[in-house]
DSSP file (Angstrom, degrees, kcal/mol; ACC not computed):
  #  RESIDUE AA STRUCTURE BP1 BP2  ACC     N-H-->O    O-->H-N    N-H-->O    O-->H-N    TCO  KAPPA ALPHA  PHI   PSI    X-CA   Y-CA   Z-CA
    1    1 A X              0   0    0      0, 0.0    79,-1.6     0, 0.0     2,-0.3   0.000 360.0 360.0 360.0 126.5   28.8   23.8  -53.4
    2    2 A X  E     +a   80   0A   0     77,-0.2     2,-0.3     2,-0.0    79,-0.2  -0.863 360.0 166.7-144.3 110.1   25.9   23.7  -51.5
    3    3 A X  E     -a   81   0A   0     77,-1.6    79,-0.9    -2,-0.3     2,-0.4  -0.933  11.9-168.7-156.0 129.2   25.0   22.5  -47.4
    4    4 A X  E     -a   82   0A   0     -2,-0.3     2,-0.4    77,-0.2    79,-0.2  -0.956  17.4-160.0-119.3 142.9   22.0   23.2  -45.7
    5    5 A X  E     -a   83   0A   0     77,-2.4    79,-0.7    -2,-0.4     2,-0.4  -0.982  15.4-173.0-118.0 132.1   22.4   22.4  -41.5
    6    6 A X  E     +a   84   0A   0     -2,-0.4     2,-0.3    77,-0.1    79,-0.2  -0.999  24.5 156.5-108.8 141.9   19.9   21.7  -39.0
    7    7 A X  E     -a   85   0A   0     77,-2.8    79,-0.5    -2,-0.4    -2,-0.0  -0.968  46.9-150.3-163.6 152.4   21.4   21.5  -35.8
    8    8 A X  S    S+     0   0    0     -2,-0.3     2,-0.2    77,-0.2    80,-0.1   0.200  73.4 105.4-111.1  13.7   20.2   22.0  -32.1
    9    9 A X  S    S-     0   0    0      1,-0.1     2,-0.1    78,-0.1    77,-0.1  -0.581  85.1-105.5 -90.4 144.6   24.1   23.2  -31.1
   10   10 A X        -     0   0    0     -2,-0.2     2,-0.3    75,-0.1    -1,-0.1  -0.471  44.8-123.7 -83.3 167.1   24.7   26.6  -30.5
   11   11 A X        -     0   0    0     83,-0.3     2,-1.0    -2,-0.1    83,-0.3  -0.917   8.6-149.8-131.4 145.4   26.8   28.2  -33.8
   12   12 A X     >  -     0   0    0     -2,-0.3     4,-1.5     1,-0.2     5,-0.3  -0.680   7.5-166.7-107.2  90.6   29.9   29.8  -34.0
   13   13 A X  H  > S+     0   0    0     -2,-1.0     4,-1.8     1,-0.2    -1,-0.2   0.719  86.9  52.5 -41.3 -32.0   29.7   32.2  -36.8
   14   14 A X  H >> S+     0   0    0      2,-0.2     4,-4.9     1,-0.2     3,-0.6   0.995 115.5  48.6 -69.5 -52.1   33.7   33.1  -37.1
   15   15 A X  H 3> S+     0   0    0      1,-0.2     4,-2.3     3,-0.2     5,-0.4   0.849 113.4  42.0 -15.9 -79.4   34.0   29.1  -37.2
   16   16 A X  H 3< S+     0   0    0     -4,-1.5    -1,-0.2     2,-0.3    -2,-0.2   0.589 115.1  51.9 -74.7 -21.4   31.3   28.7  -39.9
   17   17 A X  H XX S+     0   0    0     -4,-1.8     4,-3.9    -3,-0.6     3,-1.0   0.934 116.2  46.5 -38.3 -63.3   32.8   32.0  -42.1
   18   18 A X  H 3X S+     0   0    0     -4,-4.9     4,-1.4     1,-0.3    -2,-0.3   0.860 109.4  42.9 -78.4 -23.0   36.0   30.4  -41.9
   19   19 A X  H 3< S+     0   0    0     -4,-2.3    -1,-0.3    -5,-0.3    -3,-0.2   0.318 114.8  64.8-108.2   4.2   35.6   26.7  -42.8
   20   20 A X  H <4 S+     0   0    0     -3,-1.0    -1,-0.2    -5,-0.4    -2,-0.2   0.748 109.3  29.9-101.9 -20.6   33.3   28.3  -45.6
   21   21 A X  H >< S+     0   0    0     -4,-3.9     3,-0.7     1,-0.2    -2,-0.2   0.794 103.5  70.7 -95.5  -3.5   35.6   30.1  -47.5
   22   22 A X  T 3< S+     0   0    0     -4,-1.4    -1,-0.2     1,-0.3    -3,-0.1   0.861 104.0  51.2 -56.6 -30.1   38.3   27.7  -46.7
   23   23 A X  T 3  S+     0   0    0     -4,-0.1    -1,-0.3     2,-0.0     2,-0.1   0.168  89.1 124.3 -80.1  15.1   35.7   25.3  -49.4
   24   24 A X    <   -     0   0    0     -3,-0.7     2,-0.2    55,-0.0    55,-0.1  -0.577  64.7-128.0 -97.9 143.7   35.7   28.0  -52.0
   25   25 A X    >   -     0   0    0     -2,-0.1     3,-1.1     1,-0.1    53,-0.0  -0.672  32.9-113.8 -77.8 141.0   36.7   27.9  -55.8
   26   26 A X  T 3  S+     0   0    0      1,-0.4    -1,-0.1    -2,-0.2    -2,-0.0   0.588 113.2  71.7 -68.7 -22.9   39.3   30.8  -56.8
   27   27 A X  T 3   +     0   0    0     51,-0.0    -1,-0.4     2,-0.0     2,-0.2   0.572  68.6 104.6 -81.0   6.2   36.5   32.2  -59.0
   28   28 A X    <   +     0   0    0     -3,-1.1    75,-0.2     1,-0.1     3,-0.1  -0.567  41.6 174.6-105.9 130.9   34.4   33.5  -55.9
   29   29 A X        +     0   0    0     73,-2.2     2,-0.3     1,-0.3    74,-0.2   0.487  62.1  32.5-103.6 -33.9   34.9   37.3  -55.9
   30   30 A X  E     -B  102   0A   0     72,-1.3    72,-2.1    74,-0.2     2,-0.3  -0.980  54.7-177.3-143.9 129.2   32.4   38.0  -53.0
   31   31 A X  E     +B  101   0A   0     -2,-0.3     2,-0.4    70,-0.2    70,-0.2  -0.978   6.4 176.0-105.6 146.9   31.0   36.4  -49.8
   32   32 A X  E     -B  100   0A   0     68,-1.5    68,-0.5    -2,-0.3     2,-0.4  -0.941   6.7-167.8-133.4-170.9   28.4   37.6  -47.5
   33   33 A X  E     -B   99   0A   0     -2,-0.4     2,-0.3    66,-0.2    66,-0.2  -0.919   7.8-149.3-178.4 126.0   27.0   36.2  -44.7
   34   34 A X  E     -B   98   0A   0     64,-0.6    64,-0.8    -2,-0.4     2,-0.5  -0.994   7.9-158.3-121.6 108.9   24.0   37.0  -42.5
   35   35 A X  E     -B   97   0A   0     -2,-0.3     2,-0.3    62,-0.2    62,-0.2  -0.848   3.9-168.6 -52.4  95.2   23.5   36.4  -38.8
   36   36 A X  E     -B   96   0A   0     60,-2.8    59,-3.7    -2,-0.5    60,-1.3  -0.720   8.6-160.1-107.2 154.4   20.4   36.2  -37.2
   37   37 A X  E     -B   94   0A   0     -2,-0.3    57,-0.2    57,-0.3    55,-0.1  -0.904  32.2-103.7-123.3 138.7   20.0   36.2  -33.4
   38   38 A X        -     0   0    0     55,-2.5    54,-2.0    -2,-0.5    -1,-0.1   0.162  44.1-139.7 -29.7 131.9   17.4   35.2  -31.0
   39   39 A X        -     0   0    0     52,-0.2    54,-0.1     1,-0.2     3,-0.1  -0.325   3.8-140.8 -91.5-165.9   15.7   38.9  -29.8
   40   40 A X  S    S+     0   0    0     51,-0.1     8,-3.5     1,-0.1     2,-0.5   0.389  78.0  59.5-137.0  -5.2   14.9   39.2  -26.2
   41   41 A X  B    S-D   47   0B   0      6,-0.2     6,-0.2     8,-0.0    -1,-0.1  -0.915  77.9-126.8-120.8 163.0   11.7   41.0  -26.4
   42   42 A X    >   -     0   0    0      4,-3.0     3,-1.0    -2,-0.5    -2,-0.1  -0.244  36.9 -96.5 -63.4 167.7    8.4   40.0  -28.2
   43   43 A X  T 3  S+     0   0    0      1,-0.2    -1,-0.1     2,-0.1    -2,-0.0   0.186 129.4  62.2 -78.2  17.5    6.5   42.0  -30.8
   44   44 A X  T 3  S-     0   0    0      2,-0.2    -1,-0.2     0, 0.0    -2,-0.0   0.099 123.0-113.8-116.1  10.9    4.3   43.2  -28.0
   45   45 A X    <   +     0   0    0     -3,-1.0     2,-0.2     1,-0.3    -2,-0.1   0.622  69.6 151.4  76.4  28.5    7.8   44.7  -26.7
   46   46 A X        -     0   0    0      1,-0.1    -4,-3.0    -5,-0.1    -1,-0.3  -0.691  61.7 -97.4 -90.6 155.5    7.3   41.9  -23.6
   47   47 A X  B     -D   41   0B   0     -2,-0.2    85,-0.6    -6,-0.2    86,-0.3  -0.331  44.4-151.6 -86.1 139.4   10.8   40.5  -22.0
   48   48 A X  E     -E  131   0C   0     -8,-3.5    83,-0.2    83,-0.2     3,-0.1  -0.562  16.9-171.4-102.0 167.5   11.3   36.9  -24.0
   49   49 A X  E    S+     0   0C   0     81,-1.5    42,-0.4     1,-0.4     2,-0.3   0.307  72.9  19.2-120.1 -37.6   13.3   34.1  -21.9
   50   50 A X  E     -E  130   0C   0     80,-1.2    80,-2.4    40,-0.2    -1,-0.4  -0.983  48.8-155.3-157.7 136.2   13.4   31.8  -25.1
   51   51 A X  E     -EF 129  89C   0     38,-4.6    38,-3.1    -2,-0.3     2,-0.5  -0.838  32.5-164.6-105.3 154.0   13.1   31.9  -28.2
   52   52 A X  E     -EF 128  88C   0     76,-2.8    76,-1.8    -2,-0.3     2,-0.6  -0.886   7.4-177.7-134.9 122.0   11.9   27.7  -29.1
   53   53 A X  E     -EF 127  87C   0     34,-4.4    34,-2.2    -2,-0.5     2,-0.5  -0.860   7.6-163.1-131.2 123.6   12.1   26.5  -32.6
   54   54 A X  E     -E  126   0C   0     72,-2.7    72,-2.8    -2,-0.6     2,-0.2  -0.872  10.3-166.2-109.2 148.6   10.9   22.8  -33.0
   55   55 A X        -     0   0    0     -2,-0.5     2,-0.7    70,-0.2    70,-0.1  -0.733  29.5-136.1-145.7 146.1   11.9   21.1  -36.2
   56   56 A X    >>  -     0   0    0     68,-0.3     4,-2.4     1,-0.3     3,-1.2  -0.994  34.5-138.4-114.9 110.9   10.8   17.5  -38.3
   57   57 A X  H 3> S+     0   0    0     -2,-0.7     4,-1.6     1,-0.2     5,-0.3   0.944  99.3  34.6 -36.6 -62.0   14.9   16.3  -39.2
   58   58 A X  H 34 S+     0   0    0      1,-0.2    -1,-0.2     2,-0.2     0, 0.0   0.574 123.7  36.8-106.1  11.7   13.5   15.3  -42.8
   59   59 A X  H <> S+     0   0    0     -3,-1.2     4,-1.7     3,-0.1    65,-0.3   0.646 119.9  52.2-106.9 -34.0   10.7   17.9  -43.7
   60   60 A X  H  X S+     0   0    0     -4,-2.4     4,-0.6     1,-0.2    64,-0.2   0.896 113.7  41.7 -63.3 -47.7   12.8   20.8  -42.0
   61   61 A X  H  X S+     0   0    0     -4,-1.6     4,-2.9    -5,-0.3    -1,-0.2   0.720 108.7  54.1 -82.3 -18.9   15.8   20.1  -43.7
   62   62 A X  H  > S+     0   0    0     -5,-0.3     4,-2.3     1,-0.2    -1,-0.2   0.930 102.2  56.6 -80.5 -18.5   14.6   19.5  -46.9
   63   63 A X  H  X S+     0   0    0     -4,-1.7     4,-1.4     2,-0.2    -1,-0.2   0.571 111.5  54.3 -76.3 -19.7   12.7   23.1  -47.0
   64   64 A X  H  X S+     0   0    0     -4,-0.6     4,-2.6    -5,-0.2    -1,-0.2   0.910 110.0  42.6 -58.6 -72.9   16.4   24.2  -46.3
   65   65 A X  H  X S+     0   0    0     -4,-2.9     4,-3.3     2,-0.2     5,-0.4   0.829 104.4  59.0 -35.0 -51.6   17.7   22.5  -49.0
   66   66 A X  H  X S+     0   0    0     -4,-2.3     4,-2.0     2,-0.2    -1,-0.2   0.953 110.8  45.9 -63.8 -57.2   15.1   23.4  -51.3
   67   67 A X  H  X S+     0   0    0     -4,-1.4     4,-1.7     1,-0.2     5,-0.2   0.955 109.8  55.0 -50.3 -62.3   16.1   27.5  -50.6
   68   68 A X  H  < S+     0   0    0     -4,-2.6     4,-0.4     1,-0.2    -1,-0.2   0.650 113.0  37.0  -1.8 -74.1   19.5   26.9  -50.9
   69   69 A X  H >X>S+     0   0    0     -4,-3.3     4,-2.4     2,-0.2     3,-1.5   0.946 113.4  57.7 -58.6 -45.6   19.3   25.2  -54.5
   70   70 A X  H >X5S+     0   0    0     -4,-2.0     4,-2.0    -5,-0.4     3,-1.6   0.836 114.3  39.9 -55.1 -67.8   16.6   27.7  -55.6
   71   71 A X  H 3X5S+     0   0    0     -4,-1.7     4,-0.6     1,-0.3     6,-0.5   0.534 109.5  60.8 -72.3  -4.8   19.3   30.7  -54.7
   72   72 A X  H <>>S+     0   0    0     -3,-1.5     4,-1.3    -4,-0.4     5,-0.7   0.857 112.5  32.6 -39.3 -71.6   21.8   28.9  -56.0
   73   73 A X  H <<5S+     0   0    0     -4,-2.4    -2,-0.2    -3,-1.6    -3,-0.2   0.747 117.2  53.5 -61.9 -27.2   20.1   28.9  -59.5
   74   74 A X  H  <<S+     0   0    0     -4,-2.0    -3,-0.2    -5,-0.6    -2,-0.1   0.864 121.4  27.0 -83.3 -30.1   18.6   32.1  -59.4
   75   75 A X  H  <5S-     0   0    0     -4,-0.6    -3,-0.2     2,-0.1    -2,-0.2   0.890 105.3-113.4 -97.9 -39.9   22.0   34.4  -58.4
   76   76 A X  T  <5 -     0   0    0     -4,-1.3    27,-0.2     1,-0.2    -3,-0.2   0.439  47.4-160.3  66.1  27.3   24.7   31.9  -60.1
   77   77 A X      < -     0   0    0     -5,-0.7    -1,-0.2    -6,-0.5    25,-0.2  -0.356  25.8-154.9 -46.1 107.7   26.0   31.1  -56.6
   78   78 A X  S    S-     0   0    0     -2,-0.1     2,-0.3     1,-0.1    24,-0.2   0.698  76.4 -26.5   6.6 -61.8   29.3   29.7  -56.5
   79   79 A X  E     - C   0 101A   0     22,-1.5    22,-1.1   -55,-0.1     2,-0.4  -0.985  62.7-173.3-162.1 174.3   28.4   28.1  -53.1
   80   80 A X  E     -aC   2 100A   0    -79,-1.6   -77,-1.6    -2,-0.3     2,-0.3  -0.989   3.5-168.7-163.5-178.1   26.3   28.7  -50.6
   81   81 A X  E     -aC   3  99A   0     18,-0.7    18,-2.3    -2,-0.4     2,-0.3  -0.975   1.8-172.7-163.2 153.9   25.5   27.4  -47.0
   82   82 A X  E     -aC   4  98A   0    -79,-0.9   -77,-2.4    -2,-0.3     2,-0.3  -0.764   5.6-164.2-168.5 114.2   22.8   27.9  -44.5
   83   83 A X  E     -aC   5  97A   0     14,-1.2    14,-1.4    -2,-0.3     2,-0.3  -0.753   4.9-163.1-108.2 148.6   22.8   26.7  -41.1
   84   84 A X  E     -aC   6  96A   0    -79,-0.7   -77,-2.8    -2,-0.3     2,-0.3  -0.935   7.0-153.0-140.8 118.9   19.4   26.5  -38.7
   85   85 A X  E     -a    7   0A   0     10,-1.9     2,-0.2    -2,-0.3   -77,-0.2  -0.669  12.9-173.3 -88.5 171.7   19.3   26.0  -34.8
   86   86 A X        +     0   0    0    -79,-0.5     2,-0.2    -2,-0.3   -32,-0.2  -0.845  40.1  46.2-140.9 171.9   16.3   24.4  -33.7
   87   87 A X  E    S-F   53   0C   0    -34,-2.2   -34,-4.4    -2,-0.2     2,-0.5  -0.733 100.7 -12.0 107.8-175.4   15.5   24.1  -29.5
   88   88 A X  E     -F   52   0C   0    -36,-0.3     2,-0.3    -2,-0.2   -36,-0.2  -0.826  63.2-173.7 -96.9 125.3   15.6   25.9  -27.2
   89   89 A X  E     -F   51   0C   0    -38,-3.1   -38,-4.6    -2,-0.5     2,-0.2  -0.880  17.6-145.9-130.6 159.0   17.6   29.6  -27.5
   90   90 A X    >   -     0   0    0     -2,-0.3     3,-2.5   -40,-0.2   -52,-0.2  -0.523  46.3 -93.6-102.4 140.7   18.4   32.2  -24.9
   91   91 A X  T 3  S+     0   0    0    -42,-0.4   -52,-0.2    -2,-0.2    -1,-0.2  -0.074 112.5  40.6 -60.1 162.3   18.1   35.6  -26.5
   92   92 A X  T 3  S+     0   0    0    -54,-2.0     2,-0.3     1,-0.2    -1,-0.2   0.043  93.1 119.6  92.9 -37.1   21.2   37.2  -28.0
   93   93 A X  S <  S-     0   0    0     -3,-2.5   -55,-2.5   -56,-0.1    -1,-0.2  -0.511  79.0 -98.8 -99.5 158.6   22.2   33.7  -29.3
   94   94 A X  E     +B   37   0A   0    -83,-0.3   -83,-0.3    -2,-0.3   -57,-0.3  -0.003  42.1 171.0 -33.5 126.2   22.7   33.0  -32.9
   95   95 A X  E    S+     0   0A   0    -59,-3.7   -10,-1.9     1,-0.2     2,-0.5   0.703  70.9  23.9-106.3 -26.4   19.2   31.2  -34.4
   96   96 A X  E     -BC  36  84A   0    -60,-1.3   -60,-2.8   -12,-0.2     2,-0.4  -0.896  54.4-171.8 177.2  87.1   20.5   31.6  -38.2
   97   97 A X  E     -BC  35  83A   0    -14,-1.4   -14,-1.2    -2,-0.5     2,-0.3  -0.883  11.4-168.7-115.0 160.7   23.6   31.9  -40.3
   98   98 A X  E     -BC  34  82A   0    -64,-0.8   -64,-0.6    -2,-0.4   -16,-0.2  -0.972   4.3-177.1-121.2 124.7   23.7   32.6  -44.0
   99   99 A X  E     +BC  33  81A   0    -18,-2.3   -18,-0.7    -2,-0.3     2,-0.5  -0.555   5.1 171.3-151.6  96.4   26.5   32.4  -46.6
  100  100 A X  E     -BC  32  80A   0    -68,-0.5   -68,-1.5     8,-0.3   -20,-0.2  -0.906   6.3-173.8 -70.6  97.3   26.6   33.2  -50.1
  101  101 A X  E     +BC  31  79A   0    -22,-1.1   -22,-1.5    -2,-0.5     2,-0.2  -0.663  14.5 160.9 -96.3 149.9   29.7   33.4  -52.7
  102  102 A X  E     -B   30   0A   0    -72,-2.1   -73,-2.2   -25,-0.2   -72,-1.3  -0.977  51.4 -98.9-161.3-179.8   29.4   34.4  -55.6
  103  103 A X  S    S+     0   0    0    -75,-0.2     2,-0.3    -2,-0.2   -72,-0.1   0.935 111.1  16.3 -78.3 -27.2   32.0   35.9  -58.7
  104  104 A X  S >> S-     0   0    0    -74,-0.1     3,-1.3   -75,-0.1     4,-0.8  -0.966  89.6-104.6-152.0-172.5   30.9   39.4  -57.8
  105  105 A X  H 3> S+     0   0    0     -2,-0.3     4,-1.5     1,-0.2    -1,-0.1   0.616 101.1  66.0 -86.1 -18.2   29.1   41.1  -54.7
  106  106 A X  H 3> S+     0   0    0      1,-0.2     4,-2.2     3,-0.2    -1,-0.2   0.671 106.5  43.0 -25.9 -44.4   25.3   41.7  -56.2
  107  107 A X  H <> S+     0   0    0     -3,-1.3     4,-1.3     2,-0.2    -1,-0.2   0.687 105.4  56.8 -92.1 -26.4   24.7   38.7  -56.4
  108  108 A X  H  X S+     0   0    0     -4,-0.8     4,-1.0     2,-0.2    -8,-0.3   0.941 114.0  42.3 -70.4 -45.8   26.0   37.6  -53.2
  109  109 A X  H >X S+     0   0    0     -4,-1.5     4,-1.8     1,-0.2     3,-1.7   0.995 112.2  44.4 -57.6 -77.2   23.7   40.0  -51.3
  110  110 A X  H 3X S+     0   0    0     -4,-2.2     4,-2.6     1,-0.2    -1,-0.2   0.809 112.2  62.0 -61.5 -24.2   20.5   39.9  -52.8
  111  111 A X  H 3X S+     0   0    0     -4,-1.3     4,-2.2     1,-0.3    -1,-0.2   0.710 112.8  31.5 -89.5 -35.9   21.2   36.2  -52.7
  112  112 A X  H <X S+     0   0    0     -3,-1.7     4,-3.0    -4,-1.0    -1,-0.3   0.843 109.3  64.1 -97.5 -51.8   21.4   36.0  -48.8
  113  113 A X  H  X S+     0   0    0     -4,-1.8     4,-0.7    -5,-0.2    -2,-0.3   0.861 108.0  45.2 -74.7 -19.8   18.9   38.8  -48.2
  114  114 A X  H >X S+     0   0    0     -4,-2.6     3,-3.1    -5,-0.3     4,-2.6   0.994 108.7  60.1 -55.5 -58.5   15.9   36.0  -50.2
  115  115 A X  H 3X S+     0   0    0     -4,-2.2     4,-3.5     1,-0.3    -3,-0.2   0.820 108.2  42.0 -11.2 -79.1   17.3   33.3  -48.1
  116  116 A X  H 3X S+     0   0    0     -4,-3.0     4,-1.1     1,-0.2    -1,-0.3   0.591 111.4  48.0 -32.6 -39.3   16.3   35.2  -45.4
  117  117 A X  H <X S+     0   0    0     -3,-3.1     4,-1.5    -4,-0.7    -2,-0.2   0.787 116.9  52.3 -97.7 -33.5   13.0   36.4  -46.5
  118  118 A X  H  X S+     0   0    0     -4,-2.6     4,-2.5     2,-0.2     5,-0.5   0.970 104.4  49.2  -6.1 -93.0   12.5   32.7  -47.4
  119  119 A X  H  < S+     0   0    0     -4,-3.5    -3,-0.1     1,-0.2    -2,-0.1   0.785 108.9  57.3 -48.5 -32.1   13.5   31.0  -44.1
  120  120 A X  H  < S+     0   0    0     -4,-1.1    -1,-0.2    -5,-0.1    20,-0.2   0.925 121.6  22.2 -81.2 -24.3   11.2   33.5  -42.4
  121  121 A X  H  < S+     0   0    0     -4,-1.5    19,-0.2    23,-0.2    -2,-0.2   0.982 135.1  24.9 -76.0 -66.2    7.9   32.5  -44.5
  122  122 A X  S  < S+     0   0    0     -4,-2.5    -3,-0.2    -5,-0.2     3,-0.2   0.850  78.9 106.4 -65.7 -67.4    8.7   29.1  -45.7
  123  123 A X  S    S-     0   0    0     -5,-0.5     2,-1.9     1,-0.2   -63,-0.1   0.142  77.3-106.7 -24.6 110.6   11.3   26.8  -43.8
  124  124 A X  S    S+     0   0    0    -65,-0.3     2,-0.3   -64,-0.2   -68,-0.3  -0.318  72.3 122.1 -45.4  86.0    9.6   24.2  -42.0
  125  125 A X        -     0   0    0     -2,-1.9     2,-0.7    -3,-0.2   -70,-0.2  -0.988  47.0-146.3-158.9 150.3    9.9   25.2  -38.4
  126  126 A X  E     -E   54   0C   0    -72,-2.8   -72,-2.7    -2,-0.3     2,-0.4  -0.942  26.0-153.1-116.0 127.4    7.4   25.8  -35.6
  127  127 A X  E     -E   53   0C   0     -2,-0.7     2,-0.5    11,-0.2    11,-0.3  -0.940  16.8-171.5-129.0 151.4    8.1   28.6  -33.0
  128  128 A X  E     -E   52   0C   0    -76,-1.8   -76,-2.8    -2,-0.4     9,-0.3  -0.955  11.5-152.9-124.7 135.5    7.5   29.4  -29.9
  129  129 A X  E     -EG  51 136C   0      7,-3.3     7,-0.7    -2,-0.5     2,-0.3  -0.921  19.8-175.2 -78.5 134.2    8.2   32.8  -27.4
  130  130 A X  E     +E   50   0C   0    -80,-2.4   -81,-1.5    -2,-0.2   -80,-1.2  -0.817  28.8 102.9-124.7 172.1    8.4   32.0  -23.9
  131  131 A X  E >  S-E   48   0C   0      3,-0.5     3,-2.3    -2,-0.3   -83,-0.2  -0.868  79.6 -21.8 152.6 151.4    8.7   34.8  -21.4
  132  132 A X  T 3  S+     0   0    0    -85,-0.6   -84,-0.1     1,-0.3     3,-0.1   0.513 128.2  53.8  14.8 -57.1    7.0   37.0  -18.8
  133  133 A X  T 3  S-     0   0    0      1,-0.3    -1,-0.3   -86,-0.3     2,-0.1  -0.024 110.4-107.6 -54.9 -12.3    3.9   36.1  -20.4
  134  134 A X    <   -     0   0    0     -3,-2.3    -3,-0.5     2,-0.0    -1,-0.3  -0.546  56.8 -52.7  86.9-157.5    3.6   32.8  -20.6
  135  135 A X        +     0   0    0     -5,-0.2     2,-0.3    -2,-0.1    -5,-0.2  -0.690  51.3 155.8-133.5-152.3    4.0   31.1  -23.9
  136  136 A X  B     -G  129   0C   0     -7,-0.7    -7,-3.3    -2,-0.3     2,-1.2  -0.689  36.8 -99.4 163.6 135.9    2.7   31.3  -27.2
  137  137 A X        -     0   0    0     -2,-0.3    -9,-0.3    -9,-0.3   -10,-0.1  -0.380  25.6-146.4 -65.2  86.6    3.4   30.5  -30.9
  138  138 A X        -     0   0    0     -2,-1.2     2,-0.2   -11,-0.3   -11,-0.2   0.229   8.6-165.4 -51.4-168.5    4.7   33.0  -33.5
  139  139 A X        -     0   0    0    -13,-0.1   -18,-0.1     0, 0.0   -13,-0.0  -0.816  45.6 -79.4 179.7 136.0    3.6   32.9  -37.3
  140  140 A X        -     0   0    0     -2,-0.2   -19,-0.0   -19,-0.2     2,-0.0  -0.312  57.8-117.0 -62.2 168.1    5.7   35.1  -40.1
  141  141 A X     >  -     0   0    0     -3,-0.0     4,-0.6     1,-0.0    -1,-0.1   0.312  21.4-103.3 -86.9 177.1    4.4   38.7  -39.9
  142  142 A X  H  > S+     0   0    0      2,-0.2     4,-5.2     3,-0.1     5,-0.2   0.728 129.4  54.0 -71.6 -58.4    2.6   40.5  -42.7
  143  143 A X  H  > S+     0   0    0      2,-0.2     4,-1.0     1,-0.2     5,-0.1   0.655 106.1  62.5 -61.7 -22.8    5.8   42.4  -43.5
  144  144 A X  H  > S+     0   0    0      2,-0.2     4,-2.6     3,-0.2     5,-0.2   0.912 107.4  36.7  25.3 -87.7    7.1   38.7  -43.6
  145  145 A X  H  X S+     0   0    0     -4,-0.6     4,-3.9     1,-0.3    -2,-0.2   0.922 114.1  58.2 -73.0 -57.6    5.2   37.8  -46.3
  146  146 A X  H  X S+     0   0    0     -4,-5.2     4,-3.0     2,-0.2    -1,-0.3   0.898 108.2  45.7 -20.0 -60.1    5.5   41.2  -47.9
  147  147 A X  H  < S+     0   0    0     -4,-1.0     4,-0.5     2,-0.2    -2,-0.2   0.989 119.1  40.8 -70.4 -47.8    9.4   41.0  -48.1
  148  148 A X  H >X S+     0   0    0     -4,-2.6     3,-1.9     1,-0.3     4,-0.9   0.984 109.8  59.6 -66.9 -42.2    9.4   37.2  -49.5
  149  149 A X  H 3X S+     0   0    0     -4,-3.9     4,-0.9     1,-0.3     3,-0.3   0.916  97.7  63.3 -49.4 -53.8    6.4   38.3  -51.7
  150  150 A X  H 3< S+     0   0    0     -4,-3.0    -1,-0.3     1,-0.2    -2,-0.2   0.632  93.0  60.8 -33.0 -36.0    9.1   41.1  -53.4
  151  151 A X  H X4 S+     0   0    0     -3,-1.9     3,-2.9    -4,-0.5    -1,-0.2   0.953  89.4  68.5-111.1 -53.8   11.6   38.4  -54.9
  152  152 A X  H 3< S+     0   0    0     -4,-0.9    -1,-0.2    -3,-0.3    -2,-0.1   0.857 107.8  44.6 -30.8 -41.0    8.5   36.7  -57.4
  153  153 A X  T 3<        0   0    0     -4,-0.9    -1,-0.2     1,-0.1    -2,-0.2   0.696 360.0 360.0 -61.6 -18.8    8.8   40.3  -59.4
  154  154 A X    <         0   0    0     -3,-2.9    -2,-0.2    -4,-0.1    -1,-0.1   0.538 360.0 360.0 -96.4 360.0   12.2   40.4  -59.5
């Protein structure tokens, strides 16, 4: 089982926990699930207002998709799921949920923590910080690229 979301609604992680494990096969042994949230300052530590992440519906989703399967074949995920806001989000709220099952809890982790290091290099998404400052476009990090760069060795 495998569902990638983009959607420009705010997400309610207990929701999206429960109506993912309700879909689960008796063999699944572990889930985890990773929330990320819009931050409220910039990397130049200035106060953000919005975090703004603009999205193409079929290039965006499919670069979703595409992680998804990939961790899906690489861990032996059971299921997995991986929902994307795009818009505009007010710091604090969710930008990013993650959910991996798998038969036991290794797999479920590293599986979530690529995703992750994925979504931040790869995923089709443009962003913007708006804030104090004006506004201005992020780009993954070095350390970004670094962390996604880790999972080609392993």
């Amino acid at each position: 089982m495998m569902r990638a979301i983009l959607s420009e609604e705010s997400l309610d992680p207990a929701s999206l926990l429960a109506g993912f494990t309700a879909r689960l096969p008796g063999t699944v042994g572990a889930v985890m699930s990773f929330l990320g949230l819009a931050r409220a300052n910039g990397s130049a530590g200035e106060v953000l207002d919005a975090l703004v992440l603009e999205a193409h519906p079929t290039a965006t989703l499919r670069s979703l998709d595409a992680i998804a399967a990939d961790a899906v074949a690489r861990f032996n995920l059971l299921a997995v799921e991986v929902v994307h806001r795009h818009g505009r989000i007010a710091p604090a709220e969710p930008i990013v949920w993650v959910a991996a099952a798998a038969a036991h809890r290794r797999a479920a982790f590293e599986a979530c923590d690529q995703i992750m290091d994925r979504l931040k290099t790869e995923a089709v998404l443009w962003k913007r910080e708006e804030g104090e400052q004006g506004r201005r476009w992020i780009e993954p990090t070095t350390a970004d690229h670094e962390a996604a760069a880790r999972w080609s060795t392993k």
